[in-house]
C-alpha positions as a Markdown table, in Angstrom:
| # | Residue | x | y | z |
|---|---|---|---|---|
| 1 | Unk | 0.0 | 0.0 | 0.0 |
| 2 | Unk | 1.3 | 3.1 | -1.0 |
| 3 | Unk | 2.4 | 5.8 | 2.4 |
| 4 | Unk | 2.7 | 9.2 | 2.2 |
| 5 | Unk | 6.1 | 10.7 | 1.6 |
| 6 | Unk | 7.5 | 13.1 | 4.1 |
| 7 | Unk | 10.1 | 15.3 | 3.7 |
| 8 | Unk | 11.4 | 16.9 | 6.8 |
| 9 | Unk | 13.7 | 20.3 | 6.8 |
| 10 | Unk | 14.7 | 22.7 | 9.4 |
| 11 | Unk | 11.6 | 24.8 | 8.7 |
| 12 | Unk | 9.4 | 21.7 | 8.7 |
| 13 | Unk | 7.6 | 18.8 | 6.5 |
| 14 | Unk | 6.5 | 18.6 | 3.3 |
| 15 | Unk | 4.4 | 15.9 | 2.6 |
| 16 | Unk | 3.2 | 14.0 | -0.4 |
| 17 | Unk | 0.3 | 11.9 | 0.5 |
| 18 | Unk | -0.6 | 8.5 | -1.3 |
| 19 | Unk | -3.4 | 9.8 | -3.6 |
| 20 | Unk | -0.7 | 12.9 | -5.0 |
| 21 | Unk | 1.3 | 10.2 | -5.5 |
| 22 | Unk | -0.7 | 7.7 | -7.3 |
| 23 | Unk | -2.2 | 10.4 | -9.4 |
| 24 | Unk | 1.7 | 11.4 | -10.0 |
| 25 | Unk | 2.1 | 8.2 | -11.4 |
| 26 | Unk | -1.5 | 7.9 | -13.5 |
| 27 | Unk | -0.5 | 11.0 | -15.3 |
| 28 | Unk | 2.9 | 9.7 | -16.3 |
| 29 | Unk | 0.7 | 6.5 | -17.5 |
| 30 | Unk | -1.4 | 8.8 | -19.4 |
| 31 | Unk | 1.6 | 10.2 | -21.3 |
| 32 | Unk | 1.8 | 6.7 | -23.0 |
| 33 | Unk | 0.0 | 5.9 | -26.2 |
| 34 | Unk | -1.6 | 2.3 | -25.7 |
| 35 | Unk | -1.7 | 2.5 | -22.1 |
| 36 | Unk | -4.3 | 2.9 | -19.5 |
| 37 | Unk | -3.7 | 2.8 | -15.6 |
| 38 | Unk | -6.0 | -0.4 | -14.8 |
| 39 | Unk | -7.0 | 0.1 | -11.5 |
| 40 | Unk | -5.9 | 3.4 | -9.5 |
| 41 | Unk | -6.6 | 2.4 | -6.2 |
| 42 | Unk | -5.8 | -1.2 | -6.1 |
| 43 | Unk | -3.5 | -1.7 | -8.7 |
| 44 | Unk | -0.6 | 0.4 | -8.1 |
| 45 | Unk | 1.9 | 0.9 | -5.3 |
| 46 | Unk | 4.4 | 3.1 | -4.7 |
| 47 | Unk | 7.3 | 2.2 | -2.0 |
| 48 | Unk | 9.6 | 4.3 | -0.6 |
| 49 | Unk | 12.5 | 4.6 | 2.1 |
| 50 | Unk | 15.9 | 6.2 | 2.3 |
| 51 | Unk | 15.8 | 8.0 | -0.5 |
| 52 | Unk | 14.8 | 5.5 | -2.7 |
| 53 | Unk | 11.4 | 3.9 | -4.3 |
| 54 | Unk | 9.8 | 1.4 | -6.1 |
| 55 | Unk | 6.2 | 1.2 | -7.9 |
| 56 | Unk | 4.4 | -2.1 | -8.7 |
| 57 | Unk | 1.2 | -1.2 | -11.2 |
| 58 | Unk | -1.5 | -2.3 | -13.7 |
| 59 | Unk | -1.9 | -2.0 | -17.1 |
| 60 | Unk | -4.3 | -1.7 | -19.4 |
| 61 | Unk | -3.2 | -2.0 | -23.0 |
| 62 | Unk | -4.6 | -0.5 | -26.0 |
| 63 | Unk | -5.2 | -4.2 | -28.9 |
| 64 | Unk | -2.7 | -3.8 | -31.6 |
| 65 | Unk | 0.0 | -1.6 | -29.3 |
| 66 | Unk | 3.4 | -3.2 | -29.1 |
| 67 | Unk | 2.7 | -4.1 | -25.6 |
| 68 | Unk | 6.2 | -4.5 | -24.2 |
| 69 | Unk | 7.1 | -1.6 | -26.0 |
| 70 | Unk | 4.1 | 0.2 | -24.2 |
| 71 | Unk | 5.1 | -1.1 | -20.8 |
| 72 | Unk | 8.8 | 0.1 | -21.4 |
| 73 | Unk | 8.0 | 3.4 | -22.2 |
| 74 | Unk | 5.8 | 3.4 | -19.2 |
| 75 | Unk | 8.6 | 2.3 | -17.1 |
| 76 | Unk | 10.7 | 5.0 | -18.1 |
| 77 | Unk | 7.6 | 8.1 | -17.8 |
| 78 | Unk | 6.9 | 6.7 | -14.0 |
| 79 | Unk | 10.3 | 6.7 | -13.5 |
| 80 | Unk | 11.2 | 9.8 | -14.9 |
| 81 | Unk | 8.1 | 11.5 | -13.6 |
| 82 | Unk | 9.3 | 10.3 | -10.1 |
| 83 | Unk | 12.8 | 11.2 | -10.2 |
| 84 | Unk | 11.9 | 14.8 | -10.9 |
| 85 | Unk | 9.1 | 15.4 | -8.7 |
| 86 | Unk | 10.3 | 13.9 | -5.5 |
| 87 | Unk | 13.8 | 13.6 | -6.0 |
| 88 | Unk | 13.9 | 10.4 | -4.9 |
| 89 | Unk | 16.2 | 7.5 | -6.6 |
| 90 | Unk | 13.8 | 5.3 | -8.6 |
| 91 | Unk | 14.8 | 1.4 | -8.2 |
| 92 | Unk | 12.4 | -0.1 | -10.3 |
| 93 | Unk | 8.8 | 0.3 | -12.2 |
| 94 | Unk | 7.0 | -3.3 | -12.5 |
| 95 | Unk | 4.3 | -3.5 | -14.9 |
| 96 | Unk | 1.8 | -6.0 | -15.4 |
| 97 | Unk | -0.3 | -5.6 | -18.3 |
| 98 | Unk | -3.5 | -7.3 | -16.6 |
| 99 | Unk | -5.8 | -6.1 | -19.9 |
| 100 | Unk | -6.0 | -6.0 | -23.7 |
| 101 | Unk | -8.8 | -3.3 | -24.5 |
């Protein structure tokens, strides 16, 4: 399940909660052609400590798409989108591609 992430600084916290996150990652999604974040609120999770984080998600995939070219360019959006945002170091995106629509 995904936590919130919590910076903390000298002037206080900033804090990402889960459904920023997941909704980070949908968007990235989004940016693919062929893909479709299968299920937002049971199908992805986004794990992070020391700097670091991991997402495990769902995929829907567009009939006739490449699909693991979809699901590797969905690995590197998430990623990308991730490493930007937050900062954090981005250890792996696991896709499953659960649907053909």
């Amino acid at each position: 399940m995904t936590e919130p992430l919590v910076f903390r600084g000298r002037d206080g916290t900033v804090t990402l909660t889960a459904a920023a996150l997941g909704r980070l990652v949908a968007h990235a999604v989004e940016g693919v052609d062929g893909a479709r974040l299968r299920r937002p609120k049971r199908g992805l999770d986004v794990v992070h400590a020391d700097g670091r984080t991991s997402v495990s998600l769902e995929l829907s995939g567009r009939y006739g798409a490449s699909l693991p070219e979809v699901a590797r360019a969905v690995q590197e959006r998430v990623a990308d989108a991730l490493a930007r945002t937050t900062g954090l170091e981005v250890e792996r995106v696991d896709v499953e591609i659960a649907e053909v629509e």
